[in-house]
Backbone as CSV, one residue per row, in Angstrom:
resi,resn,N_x,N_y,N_z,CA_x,CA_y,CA_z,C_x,C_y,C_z
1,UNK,-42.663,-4.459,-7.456,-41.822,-4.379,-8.627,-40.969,-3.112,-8.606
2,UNK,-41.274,-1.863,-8.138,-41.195,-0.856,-8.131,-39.427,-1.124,-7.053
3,UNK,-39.832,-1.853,-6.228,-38.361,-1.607,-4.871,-37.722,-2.902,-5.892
4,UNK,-37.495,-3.509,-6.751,-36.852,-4.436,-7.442,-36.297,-3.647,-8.155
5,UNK,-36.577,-2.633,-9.241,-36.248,-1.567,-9.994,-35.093,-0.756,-9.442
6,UNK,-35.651,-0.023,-8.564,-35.108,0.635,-7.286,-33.374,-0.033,-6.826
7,UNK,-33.583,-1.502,-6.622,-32.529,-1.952,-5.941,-31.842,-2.590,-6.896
8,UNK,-32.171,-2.624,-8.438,-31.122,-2.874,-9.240,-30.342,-1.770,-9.946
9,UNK,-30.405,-0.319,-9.310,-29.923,0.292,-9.366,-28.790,0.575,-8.008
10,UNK,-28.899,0.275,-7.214,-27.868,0.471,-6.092,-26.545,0.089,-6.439
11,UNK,-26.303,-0.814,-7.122,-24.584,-0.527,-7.358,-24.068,0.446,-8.072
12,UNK,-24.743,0.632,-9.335,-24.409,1.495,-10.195,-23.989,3.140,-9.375
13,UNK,-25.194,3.632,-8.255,-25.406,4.327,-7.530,-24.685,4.249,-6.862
14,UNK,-24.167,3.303,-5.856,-22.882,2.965,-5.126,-21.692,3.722,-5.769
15,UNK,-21.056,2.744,-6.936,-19.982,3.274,-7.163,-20.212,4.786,-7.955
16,UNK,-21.041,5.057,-8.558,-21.022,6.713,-8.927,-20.274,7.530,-7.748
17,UNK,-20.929,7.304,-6.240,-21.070,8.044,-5.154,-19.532,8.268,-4.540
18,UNK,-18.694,6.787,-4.759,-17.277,6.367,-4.551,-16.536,6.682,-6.091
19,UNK,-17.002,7.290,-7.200,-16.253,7.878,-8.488,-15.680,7.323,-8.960
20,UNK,-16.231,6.240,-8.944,-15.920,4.559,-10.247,-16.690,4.605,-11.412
21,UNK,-16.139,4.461,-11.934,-16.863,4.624,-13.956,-17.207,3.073,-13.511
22,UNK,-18.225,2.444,-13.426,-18.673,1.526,-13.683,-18.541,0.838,-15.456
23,UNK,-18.873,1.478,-16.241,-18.543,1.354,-17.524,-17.360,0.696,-17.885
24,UNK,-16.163,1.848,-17.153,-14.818,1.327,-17.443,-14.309,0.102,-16.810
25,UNK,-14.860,0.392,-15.530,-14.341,-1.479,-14.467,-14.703,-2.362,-15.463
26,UNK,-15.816,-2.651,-16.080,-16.697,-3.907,-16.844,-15.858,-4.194,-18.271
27,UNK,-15.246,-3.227,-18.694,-14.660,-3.032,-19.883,-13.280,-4.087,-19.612
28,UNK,-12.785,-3.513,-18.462,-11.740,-3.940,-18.008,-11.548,-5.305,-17.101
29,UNK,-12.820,-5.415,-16.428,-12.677,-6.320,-15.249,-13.840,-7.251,-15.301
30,UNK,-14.461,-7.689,-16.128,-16.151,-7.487,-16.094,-16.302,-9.224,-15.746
31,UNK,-15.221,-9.603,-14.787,-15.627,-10.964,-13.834,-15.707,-10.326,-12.685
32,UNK,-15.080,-8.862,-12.388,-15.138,-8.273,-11.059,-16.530,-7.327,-10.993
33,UNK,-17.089,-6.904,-12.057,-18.298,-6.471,-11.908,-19.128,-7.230,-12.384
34,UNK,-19.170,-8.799,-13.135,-20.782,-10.225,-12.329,-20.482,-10.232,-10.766
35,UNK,-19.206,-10.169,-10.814,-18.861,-10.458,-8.767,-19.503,-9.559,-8.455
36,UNK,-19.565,-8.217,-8.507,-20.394,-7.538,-7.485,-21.709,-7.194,-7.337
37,UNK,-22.291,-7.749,-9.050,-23.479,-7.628,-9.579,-24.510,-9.173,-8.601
38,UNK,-23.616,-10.047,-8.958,-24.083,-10.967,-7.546,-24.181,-11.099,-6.571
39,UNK,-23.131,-10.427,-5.554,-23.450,-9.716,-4.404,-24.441,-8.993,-4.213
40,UNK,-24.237,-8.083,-4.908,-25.391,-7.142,-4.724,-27.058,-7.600,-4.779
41,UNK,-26.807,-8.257,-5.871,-28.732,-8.802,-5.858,-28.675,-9.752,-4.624
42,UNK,-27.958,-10.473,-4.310,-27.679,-11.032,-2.902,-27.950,-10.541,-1.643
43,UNK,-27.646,-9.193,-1.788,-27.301,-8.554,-0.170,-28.759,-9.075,0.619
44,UNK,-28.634,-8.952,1.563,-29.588,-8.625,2.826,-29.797,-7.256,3.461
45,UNK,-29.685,-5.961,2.388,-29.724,-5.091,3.129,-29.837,-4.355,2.315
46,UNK,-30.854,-4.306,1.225,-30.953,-3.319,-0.018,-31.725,-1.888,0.774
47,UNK,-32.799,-2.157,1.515,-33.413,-0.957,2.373,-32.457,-0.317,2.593
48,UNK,-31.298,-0.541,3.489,-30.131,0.268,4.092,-29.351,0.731,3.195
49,UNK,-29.221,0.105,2.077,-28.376,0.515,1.117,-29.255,2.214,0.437
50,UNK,-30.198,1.313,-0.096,-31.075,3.070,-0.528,-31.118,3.845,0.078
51,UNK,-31.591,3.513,1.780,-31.877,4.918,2.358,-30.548,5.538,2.756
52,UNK,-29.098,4.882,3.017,-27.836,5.870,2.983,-27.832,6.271,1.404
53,UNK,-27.510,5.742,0.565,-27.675,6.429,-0.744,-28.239,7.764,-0.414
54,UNK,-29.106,7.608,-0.252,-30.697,8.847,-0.232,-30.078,9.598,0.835
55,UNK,-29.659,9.720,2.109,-29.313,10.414,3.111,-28.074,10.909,3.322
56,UNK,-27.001,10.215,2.289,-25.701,10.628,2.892,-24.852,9.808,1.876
57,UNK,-24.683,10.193,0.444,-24.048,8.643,-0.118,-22.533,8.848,-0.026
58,UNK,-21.877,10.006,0.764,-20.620,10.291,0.789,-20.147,9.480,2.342
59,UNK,-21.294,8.687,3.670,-20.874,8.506,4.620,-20.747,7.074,4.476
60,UNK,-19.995,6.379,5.224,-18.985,5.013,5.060,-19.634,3.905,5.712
61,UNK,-20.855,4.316,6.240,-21.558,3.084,7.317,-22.068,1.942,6.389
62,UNK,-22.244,1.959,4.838,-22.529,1.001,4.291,-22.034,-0.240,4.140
63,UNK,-20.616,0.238,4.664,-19.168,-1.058,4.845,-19.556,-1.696,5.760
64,UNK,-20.561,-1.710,6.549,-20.629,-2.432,7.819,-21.645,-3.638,7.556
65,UNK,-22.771,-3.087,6.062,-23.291,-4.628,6.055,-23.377,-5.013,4.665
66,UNK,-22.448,-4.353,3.657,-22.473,-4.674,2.357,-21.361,-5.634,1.973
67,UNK,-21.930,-6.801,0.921,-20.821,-7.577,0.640,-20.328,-7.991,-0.532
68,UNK,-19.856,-5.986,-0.555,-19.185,-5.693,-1.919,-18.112,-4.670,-1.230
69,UNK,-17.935,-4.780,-0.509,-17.178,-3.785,0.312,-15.802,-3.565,-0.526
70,UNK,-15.813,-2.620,-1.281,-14.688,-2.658,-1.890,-13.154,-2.317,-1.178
71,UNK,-13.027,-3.555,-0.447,-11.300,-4.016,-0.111,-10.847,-5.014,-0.748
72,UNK,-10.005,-5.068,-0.318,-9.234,-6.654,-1.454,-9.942,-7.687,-0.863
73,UNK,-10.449,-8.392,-1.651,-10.635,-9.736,-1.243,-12.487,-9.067,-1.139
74,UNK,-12.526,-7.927,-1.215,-14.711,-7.927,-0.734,-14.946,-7.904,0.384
75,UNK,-13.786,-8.041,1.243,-14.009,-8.097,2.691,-14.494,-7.272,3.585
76,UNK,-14.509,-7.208,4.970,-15.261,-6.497,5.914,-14.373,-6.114,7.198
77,UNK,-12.812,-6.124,6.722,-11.952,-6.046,7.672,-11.850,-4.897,8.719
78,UNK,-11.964,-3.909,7.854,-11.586,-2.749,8.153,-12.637,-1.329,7.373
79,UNK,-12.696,-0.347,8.328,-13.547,0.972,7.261,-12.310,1.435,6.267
80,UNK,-12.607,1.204,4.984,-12.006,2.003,3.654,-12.156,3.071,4.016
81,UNK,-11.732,3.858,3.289,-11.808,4.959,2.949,-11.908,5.629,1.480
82,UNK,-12.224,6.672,0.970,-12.095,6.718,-0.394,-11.017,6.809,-1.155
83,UNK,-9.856,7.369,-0.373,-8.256,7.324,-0.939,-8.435,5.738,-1.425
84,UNK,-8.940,4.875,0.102,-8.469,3.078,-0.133,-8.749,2.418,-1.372
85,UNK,-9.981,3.228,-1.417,-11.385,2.528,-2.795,-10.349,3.515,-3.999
86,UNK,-10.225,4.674,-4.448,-9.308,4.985,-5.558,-8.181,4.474,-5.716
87,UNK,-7.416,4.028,-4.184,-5.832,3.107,-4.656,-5.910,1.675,-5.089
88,UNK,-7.317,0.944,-4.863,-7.621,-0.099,-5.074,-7.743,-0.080,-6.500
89,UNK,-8.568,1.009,-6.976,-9.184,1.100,-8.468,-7.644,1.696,-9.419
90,UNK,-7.046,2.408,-9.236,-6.232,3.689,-9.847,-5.960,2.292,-10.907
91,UNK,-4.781,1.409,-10.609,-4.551,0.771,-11.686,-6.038,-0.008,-12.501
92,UNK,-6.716,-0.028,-12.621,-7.692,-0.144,-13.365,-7.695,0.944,-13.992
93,UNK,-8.015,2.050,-13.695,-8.129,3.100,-14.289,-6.904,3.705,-15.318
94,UNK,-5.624,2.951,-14.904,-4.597,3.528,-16.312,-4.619,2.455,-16.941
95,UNK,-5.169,1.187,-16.711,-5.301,0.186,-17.595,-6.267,0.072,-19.235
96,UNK,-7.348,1.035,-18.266,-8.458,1.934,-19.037,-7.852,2.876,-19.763
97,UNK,-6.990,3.643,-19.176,-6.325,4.970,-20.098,-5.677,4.682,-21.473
98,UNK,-4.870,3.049,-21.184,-3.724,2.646,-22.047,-4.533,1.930,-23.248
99,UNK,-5.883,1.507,-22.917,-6.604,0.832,-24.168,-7.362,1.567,-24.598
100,UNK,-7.598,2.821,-23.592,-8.280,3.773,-24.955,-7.740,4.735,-25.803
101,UNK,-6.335,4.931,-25.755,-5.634,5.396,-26.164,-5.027,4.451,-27.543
C-alpha cells in the first residue's frame, strides 16, 4: 500500500521538478491533467520514475520511458528540454494570469 501512496504522488512530483503549478494546468486544462493522471497510474515504470525523482529530478532520462512526456502530442520523439516543457506550458500560464486577474 505504502509504494501505491508513493506512486500517486509522482506526477505531482514530476511537474513540481519541471515548475508546473499543477493546480493552475487543472484549473485551466483539467482534460490535459485526467490525460496525464491516466498515464501515469498506467506507466510501467513507477520504480524508475521515484528513484530519478529521488536521485536527480532535474536530469531528463525519464523521457525515455514515461508516457507523459511532456511534448505535443505526449510523445517520445525527441529529449525536451525545460525551455521545450515552459514553451509548451507559457501560454497556459498567461491564460492562468488573464482569469485570475
Amino acid at each position: 500500500m505504502r509504494a501505491f501512496t508513493e506512486w500517486a504522488q509522482l506526477l505531482p512530483r514530476r511537474m513540481a521538478a519541471l515548475d508546473l503549478n499543477a493546480d493552475k494546468l487543472a484549473g485551466v486544462k483539467p482534460s490535459t491533467v485526467r490525460e496525464l493522471v491516466e498515464r501515469c497510474t498506467a506507466c510501467e515504470s513507477p520504480e524508475q520514475c521515484e528513484w530519478d525523482l529521488r536521485q536527480d529530478a532535474a536530469n531528463l532520462a525519464w523521457q525515455a520511458y514515461c508516457p507523459s512526456c511532456p511534448r505535443s502530442g505526449f510523445g517520445r520523439q525527441k529529449k525536451t528540454t525545460r525551455d521545450d516543457v515552459r514553451a509548451t506550458v507559457a501560454p497556459l500560464d498567461r491564460s492562468v494570469a488573464q482569469i485570475s486577474a
